[in-house]
ZADRENFI-565501 format. One line per field, with one value per residue (C-alpha): x, y, z. Coordinates in nm, 3 decimals, padded with zeros to 5 digits. Layout:
x	(X_...)
y	(Y_...)
z	(Z_...)
***
This chain:
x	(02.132_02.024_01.741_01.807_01.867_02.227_02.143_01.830_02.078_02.179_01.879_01.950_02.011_01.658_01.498_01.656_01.531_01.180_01.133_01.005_01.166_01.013_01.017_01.116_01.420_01.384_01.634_01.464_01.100_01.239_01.394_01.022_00.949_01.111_01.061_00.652_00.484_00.182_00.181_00.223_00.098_00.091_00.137_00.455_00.360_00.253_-00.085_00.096_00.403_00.258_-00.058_-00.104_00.248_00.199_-00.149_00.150_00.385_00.104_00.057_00.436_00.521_00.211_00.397_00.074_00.268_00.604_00.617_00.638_00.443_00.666_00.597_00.566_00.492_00.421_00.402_00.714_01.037_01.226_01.050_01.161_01.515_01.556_01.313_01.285_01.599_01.864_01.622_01.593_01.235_01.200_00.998_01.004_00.665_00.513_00.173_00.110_-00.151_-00.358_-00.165_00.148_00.350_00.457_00.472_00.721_00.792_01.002_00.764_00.981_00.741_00.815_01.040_01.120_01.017_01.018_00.959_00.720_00.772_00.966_01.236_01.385_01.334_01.491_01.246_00.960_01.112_01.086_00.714_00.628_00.785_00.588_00.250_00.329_00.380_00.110_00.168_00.020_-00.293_-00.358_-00.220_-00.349_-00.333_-00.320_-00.293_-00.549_-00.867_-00.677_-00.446_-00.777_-00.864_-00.823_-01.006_-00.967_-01.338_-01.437_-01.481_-01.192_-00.913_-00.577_-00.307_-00.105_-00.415_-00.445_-00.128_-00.124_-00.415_-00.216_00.124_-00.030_00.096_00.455_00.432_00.238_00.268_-00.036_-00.062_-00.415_-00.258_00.067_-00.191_-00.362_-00.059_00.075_-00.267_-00.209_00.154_-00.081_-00.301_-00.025_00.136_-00.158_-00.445_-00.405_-00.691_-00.627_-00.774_-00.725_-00.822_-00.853_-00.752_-00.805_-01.012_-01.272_-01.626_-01.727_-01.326_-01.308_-01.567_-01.361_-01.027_-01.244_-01.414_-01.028_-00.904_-01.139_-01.147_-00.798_-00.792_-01.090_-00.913_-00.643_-00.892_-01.023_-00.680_-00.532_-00.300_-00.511_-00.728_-01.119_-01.029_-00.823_-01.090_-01.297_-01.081_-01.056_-01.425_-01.463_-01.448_-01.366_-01.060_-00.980_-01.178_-01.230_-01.340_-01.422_-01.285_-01.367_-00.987_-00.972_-00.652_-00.551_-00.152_-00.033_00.261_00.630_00.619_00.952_00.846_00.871_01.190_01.369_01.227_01.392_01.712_01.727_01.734_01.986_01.815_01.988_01.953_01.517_01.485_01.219_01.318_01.128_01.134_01.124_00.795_00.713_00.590_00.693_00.843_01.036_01.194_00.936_00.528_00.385_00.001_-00.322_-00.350_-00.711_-00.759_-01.005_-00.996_-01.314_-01.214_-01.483_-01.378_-01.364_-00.987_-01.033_-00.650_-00.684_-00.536_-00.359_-00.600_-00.630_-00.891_-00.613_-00.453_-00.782_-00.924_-01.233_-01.340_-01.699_-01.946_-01.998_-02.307_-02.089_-01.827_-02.070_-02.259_-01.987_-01.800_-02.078_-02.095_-01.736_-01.740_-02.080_-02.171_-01.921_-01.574_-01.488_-01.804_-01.681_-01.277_-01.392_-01.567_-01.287_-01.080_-01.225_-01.298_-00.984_-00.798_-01.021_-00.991_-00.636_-00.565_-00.229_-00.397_-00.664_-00.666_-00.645_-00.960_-01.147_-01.073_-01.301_-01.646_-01.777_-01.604_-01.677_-02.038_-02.034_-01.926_-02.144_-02.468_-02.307_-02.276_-02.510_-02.839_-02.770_-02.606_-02.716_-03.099_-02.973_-02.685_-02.697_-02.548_-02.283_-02.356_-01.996_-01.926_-02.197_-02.252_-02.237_-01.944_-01.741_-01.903_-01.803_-01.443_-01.396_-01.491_-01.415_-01.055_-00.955_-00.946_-00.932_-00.553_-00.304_-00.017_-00.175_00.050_-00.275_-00.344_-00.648_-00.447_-00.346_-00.716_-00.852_-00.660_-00.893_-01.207_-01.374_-01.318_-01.517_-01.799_-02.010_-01.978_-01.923_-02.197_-02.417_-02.516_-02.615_-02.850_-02.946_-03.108_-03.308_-03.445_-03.574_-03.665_-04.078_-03.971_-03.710_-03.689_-03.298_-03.464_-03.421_-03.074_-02.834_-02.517_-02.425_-02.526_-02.326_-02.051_-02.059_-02.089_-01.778_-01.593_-01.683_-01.615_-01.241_-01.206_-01.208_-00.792_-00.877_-00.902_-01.155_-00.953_-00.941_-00.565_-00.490_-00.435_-00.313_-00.555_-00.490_-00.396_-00.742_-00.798_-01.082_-00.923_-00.875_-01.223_-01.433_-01.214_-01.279_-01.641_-01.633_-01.389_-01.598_-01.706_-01.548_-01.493_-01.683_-01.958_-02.194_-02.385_-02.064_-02.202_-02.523_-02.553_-02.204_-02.334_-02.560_-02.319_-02.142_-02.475_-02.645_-02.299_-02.393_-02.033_-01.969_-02.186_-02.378_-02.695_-02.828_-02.843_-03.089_-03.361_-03.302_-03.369_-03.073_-02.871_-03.058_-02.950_-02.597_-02.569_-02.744_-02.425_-02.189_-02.345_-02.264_-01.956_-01.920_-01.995_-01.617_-01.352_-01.498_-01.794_-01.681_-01.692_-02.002_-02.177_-02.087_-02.203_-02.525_-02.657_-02.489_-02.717_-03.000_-03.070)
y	(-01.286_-01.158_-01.059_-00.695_-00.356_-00.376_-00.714_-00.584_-00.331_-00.591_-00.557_-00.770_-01.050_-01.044_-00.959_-01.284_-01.439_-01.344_-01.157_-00.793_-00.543_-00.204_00.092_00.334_00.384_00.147_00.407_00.725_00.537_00.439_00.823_00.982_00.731_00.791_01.188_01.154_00.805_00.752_00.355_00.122_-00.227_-00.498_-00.846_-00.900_-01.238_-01.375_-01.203_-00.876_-00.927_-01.072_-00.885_-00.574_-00.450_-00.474_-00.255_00.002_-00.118_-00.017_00.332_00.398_00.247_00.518_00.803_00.855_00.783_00.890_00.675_00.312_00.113_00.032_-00.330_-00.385_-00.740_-00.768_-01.162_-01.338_-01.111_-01.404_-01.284_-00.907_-01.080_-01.350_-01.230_-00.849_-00.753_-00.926_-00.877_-00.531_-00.568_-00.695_-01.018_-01.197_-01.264_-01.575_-01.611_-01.968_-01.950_-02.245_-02.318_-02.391_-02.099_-01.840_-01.494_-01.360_-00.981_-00.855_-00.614_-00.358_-00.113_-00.176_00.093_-00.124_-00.395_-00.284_-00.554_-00.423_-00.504_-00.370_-00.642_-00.353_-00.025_00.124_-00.055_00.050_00.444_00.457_00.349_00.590_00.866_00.773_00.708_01.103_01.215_01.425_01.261_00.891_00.811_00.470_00.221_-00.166_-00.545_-00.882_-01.041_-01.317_-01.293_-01.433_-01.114_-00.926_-01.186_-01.028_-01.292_-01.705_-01.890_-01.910_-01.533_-01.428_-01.161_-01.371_-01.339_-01.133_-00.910_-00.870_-00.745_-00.486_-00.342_-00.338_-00.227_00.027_00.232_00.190_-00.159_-00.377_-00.676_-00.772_-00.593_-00.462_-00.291_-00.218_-00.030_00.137_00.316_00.399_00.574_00.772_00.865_01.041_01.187_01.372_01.511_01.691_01.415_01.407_01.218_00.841_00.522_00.167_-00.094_-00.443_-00.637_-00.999_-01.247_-01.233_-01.082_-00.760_-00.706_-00.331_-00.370_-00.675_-00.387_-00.135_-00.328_-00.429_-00.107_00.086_-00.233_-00.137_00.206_00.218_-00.027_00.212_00.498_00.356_00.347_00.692_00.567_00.798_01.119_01.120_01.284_01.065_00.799_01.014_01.066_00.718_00.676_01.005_00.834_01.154_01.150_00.782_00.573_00.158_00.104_-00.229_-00.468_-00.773_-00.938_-01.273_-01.416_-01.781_-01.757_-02.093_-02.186_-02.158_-02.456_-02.632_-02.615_-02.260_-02.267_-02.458_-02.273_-01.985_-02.144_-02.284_-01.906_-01.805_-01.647_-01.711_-01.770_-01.844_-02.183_-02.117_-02.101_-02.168_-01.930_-01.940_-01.909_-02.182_-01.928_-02.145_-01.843_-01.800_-01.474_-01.565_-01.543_-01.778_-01.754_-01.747_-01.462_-01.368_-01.120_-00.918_-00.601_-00.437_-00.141_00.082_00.472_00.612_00.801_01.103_01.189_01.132_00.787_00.632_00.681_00.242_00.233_00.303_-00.061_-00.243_-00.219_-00.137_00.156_00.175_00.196_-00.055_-00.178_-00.306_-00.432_-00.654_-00.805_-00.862_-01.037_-01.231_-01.307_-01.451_-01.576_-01.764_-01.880_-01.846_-01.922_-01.996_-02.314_-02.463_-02.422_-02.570_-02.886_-03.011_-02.900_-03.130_-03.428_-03.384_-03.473_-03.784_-03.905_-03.911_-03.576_-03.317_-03.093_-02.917_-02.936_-03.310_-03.240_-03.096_-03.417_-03.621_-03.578_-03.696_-03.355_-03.153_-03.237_-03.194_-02.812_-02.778_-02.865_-02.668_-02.333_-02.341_-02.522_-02.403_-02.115_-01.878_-01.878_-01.649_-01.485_-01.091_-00.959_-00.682_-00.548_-00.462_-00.871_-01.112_-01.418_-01.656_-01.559_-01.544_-01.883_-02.038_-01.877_-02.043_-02.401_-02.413_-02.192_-02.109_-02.419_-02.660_-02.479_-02.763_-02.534_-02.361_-02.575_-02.573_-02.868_-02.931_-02.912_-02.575_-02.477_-02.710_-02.466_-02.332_-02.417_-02.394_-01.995_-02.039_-02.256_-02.016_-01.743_-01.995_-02.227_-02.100_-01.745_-01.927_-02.134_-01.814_-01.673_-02.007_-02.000_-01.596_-01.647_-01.747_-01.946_-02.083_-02.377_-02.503_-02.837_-02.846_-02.813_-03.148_-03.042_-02.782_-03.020_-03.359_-03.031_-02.992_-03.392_-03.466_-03.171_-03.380_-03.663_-03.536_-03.396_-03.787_-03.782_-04.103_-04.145_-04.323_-04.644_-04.602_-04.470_-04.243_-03.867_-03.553_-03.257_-02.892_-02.652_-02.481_-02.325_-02.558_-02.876_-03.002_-02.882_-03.063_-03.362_-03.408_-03.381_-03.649_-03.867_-04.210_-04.161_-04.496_-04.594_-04.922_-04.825_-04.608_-04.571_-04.435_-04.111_-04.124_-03.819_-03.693_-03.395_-03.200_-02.990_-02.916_-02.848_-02.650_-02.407_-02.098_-01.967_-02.228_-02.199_-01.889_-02.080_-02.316_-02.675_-02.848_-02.590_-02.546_-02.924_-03.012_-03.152_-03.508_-03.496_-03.440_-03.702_-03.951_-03.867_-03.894_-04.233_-04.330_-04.210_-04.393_-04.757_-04.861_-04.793_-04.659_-04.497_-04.146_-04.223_-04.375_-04.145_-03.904_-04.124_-04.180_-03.874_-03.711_-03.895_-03.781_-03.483)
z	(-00.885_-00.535_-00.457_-00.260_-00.379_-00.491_-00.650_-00.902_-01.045_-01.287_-01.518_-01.800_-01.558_-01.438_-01.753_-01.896_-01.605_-01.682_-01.400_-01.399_-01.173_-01.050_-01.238_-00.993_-00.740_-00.381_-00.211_-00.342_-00.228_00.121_00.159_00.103_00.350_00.586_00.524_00.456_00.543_00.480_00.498_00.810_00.809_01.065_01.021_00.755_00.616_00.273_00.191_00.247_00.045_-00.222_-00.286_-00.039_-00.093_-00.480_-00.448_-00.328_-00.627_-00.859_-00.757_-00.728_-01.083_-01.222_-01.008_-00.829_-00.481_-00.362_-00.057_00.010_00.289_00.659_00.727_01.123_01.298_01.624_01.702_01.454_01.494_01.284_00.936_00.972_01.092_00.780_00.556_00.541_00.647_00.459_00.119_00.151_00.255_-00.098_-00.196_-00.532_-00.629_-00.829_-00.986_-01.058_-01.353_-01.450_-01.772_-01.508_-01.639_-01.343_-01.394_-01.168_-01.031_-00.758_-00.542_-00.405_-00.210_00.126_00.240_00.602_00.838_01.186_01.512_01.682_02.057_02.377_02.326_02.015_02.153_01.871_01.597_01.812_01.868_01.488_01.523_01.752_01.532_01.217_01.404_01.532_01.198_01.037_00.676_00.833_00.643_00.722_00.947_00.813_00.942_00.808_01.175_01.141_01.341_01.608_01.651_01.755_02.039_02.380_02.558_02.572_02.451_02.818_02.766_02.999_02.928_02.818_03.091_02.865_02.794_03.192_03.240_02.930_03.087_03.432_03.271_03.052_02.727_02.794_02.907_02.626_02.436_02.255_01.897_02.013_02.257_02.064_01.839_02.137_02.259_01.898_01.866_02.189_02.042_01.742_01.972_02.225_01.869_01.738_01.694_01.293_01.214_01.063_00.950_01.129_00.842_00.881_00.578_00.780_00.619_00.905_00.891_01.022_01.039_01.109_01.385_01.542_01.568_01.707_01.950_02.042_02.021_02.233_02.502_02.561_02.564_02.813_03.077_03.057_03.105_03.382_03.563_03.470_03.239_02.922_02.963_02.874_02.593_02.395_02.441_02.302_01.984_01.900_01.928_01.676_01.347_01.179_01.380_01.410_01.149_01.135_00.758_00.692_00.418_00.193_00.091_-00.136_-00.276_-00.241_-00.077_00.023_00.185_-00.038_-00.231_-00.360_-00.740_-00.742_-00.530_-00.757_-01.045_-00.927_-00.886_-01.203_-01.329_-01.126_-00.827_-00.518_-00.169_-00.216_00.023_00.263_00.645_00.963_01.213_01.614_01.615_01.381_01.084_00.694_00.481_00.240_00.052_-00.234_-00.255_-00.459_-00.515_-00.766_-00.978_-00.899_-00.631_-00.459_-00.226_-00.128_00.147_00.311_00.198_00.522_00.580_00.731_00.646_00.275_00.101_-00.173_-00.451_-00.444_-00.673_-00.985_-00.820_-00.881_-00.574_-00.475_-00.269_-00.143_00.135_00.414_00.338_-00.020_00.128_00.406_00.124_-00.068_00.234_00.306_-00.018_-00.037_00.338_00.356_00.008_-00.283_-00.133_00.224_00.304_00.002_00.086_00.493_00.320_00.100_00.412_00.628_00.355_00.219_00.519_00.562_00.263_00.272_00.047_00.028_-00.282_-00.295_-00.630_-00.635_-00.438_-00.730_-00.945_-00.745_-00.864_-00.507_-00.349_-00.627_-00.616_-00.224_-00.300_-00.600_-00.366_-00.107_-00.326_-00.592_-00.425_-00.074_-00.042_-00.380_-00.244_00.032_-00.045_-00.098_-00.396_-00.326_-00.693_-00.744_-00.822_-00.932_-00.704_-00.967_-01.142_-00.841_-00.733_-01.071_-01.104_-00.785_-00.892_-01.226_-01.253_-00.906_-00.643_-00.958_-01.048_-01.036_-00.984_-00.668_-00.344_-00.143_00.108_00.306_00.604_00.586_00.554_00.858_01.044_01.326_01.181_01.508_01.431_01.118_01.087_01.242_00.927_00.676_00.780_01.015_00.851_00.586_00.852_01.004_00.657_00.584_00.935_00.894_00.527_00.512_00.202_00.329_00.589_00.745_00.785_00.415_00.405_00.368_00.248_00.505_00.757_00.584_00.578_00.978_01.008_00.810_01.013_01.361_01.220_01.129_01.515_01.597_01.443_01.207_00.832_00.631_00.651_00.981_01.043_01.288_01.160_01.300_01.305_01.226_01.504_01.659_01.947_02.039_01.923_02.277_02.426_02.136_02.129_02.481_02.450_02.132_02.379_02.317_01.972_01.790_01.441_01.382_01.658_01.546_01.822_02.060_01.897_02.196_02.425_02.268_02.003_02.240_02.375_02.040_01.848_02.091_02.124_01.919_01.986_01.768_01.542_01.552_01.580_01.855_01.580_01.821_01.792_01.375_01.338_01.200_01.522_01.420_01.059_01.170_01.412_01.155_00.861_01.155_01.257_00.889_00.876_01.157_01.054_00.946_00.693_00.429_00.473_00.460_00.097_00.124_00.321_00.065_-00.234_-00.039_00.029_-00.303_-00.550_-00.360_-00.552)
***
């Protein structure tokens, strides 16, 4: 059995394979397409296939859409090439439930996958045409926060930013620009109004593409390169709107179980590949079941009606607490300690993680003592269910390929929302004092103490890619396992940096509570562990 259009026509094939196929027609969906989109997304990887795209799945299966979505991505050409293209634009997805069973279904709303960039004219001509076309409702990303990031952390423009702002509209590269001139396509056909949404896991995520947005449109303004005027209709939100967005759903990378799972029922050609650019893919999603979409209703060109997909469609102020929620207390400070620990203590699994009851305690202080007392409650989800479906059914799912490695990944970029927010709210609440807090701060101790690249017993380890990785290892150059006090005069710098953490640590009074864990951590093999033991019994 292939997976692809011609391939799905064999329906008792697939049915015996226990895999459900969509109800309606892929040509007929990509012809409306192609006639009416409404649909384009950027960024073509895993959290869109395999839960975005199915959102679209939903509606068309209930005939309450005609059209499918037009995947475009702007930074790995290689998955549109090897994983779009000769699939249809189809992707076979797996839900890994707890009781190890998958539940399979091949999500067939994506009409196309374009490459967005100058290198395929053609691909990019067919952009322009749909971003004129008055039927566009909504144009959405799942780029990472890093696709938003115009400048490098000393604050200056990238290179490649510089010279997109030199070349102007028909001479960019970076997808914030990409989406700049698209935009101005819209504008010179009419100005039909649309909405730019954000479905990165990142705070304040419709804000971050704004700010982006409108950065690049006025350096172009200021050179001639766009009228006054269009400026001014990407700031009008009820011509161009930025809704914001809460998304939650665990995706990890393919994982060889479900590969061969496939196989074994007859599905061909499903082995993952790695592309030019380094992106681990495969023609198959595998994920948790549980998910979570909270959009801002803002789309001054109408929408999907998403709500009949199970998501939710509500003001700002909702989705904020309810990303805050997620982001600072209930999910993402729990997911960055067992990151860190994990890769100390010598784990590949997350949910190996959550059978050691030194970890699971670490995240149980983390959430329930430290981070409920200030977290805002969106009223849409309750705090502590979403807190406890996430410890006790979600990270603890033994069929879920997750590895504390994957989720080191750039923590620099996140400690300040997943940590220090919750900082923040103890140091403004009158009842509330930060110098209270231990397990955010034996958190932010064990993640320095993995920047120094060695174990607990003392073997050299590799550290996730982030984009401050060198910077803060230079500044902990020194630091020693088995002398404790190499740590002297190293922190300042770190714990003062409110870019890094949102929060100067040395006036909160934590900076000397850190350093003390660290010079624990720091006494030999070991003592990781028992720092953690130490400080976890003191309850």
């Amino acid at each position: 059995m292939k997976l692809n259009y011609q391939g799905i026509q064999d329906k008792a094939a697939w049915k015996k394979a226990g895999v459900a196929l969509p109800s309606f027609d892929w040509k007929e969906m990509a012809a409306e397409t192609e006639k009416a989109p409404t649909w384009v997304h950027f960024g073509a990887g895993n959290i869109f296939r395999g839960f975005i795209a199915a959102l679209q799945q939903r509606l068309l299966e209930q005939g309450l859409v005609k059209s499918g979505i037009i995947a475009a991505d702007t930074f790995d050409y290689g998955i549109i090439d090897s994983i779009y293209d000769p699939f249809d634009s189809m992707t076979l997805m797996v839900s890994l439930l707890p009781n190890g069973s998958m539940k399979k279904e091949v999500i067939a709303s994506i009409a196309k996958g374009l490459r967005a960039g100058s290198a395929y004219p053609q691909d990019m001509e067919q952009l322009r045409a749909v971003f004129r076309s008055p039927s566009l409702q909504m144009v959405s990303f799942t780029i990472t926060e890093k696709g938003y990031a115009l400048k490098n952390i000393q604050g200056e423009f990238f290179p490649f930013v510089q010279a997109d702002f030199a070349g102007g509209p028909q001479n960019c590269s970076h997808a914030m620009s990409l989406v700049a001139s698209l935009l101005l396509e819209r504008y010179n056909a009419g100005g039909t109004p649309i909405a730019v949404v954000s479905m990165d896991n990142c705070s304040h995520n419709g804000e971050k593409l704004k700010e982006s947005v409108l950065t690049v449109v006025d350096k172009w303004l200021e050179k001639d390169f766009v009228p006054a005027a269009f400026a001014d209709w990407v700031r009008d939100e009820n011509k161009v709107s930025f809704p914001w967005s809460m998304i939650d759903k665990i995706t990890p990378r393919p994982a060889k179980v479900v590969e061969e799972a496939l196989s074994s029922v007859g599905v061909e050609d499903m082995a993952p590949i790695i592309t030019a650019k380094n992106t681990f893919i495969a023609p198959f999603v595998n994920a948790e079941e549980p998910q979570y979409l909270v959009i801002e209703d803002r789309f001054p060109n109408g929408r999907p009606p998403l709500e009949r997909a199970g998501v939710y469609m509500t003001d700002r102020d909702t989705v904020n607490n309810t990303e805050r929620m997620k982001v600072t207390t209930c999910l993402n400070p729990l997911h960055t300690a067992l990151a860190v620990y994990g890769c100390l203590l010598g784990y590949d699994s997350i949910a190996a993680e959550m059978k050691d009851p030194d970890l699971v305690a670490l995240i149980e202080k983390i959430g329930y003592t430290e981070g409920i007392p200030v977290v805002t409650d969106p009223g849409i989800l309750s705090p502590m269910d979403f807190i406890r479906e996430v410890i006790e059914e979600r990270l603890p799912n033994p069929f879920i390929p997750d590895a504390p490695q994957r989720i080191a990944t750039d923590t620099s970029q996140k400690v300040a929302i997943r940590y220090g927010e919750t900082i923040k709210s103890y140091m403004v609440r009158p009842d509330l004092d930060p110098r209270d807090l231990t397990y955010i701060p034996l958190a932010i101790a064990g993640w320095l103490r993995y920047l120094l690249a060695v174990d607990d017993q003392g073997k050299s380890m590799e550290c996730s890619a982030d984009p401050m990785l060198d910077t803060l290892q230079t500044q902990l150059a020194g630091i020693t396992l088995g002398s404790p006090d190499s740590i002297s005069g190293k922190l300042g710098p770190i714990l003062s940096n409110p870019a890094i953490f949102a929060v100067d640590l040395t006036v909160t009074g934590l900076d000397g509570k850190i350093e003390g864990f660290l010079r624990e951590m720091l006494s030999g093999p070991g003592a990781v562990r028992a720092t953690l033991r130490n400080h976890l019994k003191r309850l």
